[in-house]
C-alpha positions, 0 to 999 in steps of 0.5 A, spaced: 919 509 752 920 513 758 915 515 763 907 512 762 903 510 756 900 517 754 893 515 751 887 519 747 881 516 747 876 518 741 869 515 742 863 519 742 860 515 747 860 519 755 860 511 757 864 508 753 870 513 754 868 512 762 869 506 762 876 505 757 879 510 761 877 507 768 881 500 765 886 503 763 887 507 770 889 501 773 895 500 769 901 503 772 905 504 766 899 508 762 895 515 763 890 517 760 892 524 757 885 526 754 877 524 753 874 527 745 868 527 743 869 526 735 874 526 730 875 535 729 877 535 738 880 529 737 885 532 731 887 538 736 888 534 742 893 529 738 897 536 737 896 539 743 898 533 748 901 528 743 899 521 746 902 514 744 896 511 742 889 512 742 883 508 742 878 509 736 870 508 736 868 506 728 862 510 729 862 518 731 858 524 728 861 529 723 866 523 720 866 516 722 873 512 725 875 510 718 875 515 715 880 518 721 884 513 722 885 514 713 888 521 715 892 519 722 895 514 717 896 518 712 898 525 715 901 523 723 902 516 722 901 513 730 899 506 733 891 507 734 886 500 737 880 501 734 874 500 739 868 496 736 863 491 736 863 485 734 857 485 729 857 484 722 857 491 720 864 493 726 868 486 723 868 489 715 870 496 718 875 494 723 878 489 718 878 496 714 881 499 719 887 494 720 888 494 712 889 501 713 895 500 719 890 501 726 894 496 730 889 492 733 882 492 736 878 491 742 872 489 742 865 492 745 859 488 747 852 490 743 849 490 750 852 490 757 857 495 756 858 496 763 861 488 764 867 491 760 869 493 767 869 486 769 871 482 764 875 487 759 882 491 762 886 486 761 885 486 754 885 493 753 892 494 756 895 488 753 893 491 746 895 498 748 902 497 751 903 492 745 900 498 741 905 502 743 912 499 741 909 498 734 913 500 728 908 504 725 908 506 717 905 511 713 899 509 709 901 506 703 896 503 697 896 496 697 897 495 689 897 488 686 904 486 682 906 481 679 911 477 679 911 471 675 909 469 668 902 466 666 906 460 665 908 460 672 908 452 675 907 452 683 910 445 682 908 441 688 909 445 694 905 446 700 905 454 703 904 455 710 903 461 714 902 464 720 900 471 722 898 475 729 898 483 731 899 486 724 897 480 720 891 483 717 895 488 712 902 484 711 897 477 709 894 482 704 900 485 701 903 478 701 897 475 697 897 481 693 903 478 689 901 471 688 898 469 682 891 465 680 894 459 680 899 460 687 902 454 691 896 451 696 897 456 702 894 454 708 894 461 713 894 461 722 892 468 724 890 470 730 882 472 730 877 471 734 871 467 731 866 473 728 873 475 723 876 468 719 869 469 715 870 476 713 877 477 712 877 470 708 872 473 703 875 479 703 881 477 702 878 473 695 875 480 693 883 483 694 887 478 691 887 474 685 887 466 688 881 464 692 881 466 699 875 460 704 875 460 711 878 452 711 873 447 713 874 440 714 876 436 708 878 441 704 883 438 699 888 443 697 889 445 690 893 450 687 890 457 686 886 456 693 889 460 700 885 456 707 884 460 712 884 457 719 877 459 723 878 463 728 877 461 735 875 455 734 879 450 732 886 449 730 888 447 722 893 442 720 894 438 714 894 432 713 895 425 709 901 424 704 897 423 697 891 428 696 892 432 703 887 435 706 886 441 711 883 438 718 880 442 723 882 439 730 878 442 736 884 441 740 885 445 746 889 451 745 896 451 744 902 457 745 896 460 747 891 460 741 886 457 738 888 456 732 895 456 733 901 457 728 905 452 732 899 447 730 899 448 722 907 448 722 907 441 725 903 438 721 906 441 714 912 439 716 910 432 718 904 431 712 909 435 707 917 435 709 921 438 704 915 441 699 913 446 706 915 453 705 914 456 712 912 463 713 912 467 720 909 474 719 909 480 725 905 479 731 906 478 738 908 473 742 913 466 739 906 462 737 910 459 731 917 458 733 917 451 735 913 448 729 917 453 724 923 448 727 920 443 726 919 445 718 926 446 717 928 440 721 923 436 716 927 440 710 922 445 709 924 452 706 923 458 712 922 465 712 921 470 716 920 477 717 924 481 718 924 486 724 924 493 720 918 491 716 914 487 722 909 492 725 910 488 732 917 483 732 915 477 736 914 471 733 918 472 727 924 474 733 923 469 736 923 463 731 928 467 728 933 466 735 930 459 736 934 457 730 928 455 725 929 462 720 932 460 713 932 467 711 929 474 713 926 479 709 922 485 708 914 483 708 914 486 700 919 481 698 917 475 701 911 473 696 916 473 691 921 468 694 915 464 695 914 463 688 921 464 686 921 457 692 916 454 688 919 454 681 926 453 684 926 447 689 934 448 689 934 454 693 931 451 700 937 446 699 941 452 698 937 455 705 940 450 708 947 450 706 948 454 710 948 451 717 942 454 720 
């Protein structure tokens, strides 16, 4: 991309709109091309000034950020960060968001909206600058597709995933293809602590296994997907009969808390040869050294390839690193997953073939 950033910021907050565009003013490589009230200014500016990114509030009059964000995506298919608040109500609806292609979020307090000053702008313009290199798709509808029959076995394999920016839209397209009674799968995304409880549950709405947030000592059982809660402690698998998910509170790793690199490491230590690792998009290379650590132990690994990835981080960087058996575009790795799992010959095939 040549010359700065361009960003249209959509909120119908004066203040909220002040102070996005103040953050972001201390960005050299980014210029704030425009401030819209509500989505009908918001529609023309995008033709006029035709921004790289916008900042998306949830809640505007005439027609919410959803609901704009469905017409972007559908229409004129460009990288958007939602801007909302971290309660109950903004967490359904920035999952929603991200469901529907937004590429990330950025948090807004409730109240003492002027500390964002303080404590926001790096943040924010990490997320837009990443925003920005995104690979942005048109909408499409996730629908379900089977693709193993009601006599499928998931045999004795471990699934375990990792995810960051974009993880939200590629774990549901991914789960969507899994059936009732899919391998154990255990998932690291990148979320802060007020979203695990709800993408989980939303997940399980979705999808046709049961998706938690993990607790401490769960026992993993097929059918069941074990998602690591957000911001507070790392998910690993542990022990060597009955294998359970432990919780460690450790400090982060990669940084993150929970890290992918943590999940990987234990599954490759706790399962061997039964893991399947997955890495999906997200930014960063949080994951590359424990999928290593997977495909060293005999686990099959897969990553996502770049043309599918909405940022190509830390599947690339597991993928340099040697720790990648294949990759795939995001719709057929849920398939290969359960083509592994019916066939454990095919990981030996994966590393016949020196990698």
């Amino acid at each position: 991309m040549s010359g700065p950033i361009r960003v249209l910021i959509v909120d119908d907050s004066p203040t909220i709109r002040h102070i996005l565009a103040s953050l972001l003013a201390n960005a050299p490589d980014m210029e704030v091309v425009g401030e819209a009230p509500e989505p009908a200014i918001a529609r023309q500016m995008i033709k006029d000034l035709n921004p790289d990114v916008i900042t998306l509030d949830v809640e505007m009059p005439n027609m919410n950020g959803l609901e704009f964000l469905e017409r972007i995506m559908r229409l004129r298919p460009m990288p958007v960060v939602m801007v909302s608040t971290l309660t109950q109500k903004g967490t359904e609806v920035t999952l929603a968001a991200l469901e529907l292609g937004a590429v990330d979020y950025f948090p807004k307090p409730t109240e003492n909206v002027a500390a964002l000053l303080e404590t926001g702008g790096d943040e924010l313009v990490a997320k837009v600058r990443a925003a920005a290199k995104a690979r942005v798709r048109p909408l499409r509808k996730v629908e379900a597709a089977p693709v193993v029959g009601p006599d499928f076995d998931p045999g004795d394999s471990i699934v375990a995933v990792g995810s960051s920016t974009g993880g939200v839209e590629a774990l549901l397209r991914l789960l969507s293809v899994f059936p009732a009674n899919c391998p154990p799968t255990v998932i690291t995304q990148h979320m802060p602590p007020h979203f695990t409880t709800s993408f989980a549950a939303r997940l399980s709405r979705l999808c046709q296994p049961e998706v938690k947030e993990a607790t401490d000592g769960d026992v993993l059982r097929p059918g069941h997907v074990y998602l690591a809660p957000g911001g507070v402690a790392h998910l690993e698998v542990t022990g060597r009969g009955a294998q359970r998910c432990r919780l460690n509170p450790a400090p982060a790793v990669s940084g993150h808390r929970p890290s992918v690199d943590m999940l990987f490491r234990s599954v490759a230590a706790a399962c061997g040869p039964r893991g399947i690792g997955v890495i999906l998009t997200g930014m960063g290379s949080d994951g590359a050294a424990g999928l290593l650590e997977m495909h060293k132990a005999g686990a099959a690994t897969i990553g996502q390839d770049e043309n599918s990835s909405l940022i190509y981080g830390m599947p690339k960087a597991a993928f340099e690193r040697g720790a990648v058996d294949v990759q795939l575009p995001l719709d057929q790795i849920g398939p290969e997953i359960l083509r592994l799992c019916a066939n454990s010959h095919r990981k030996e095939a994966y590393h016949a073939r020196g990698r």
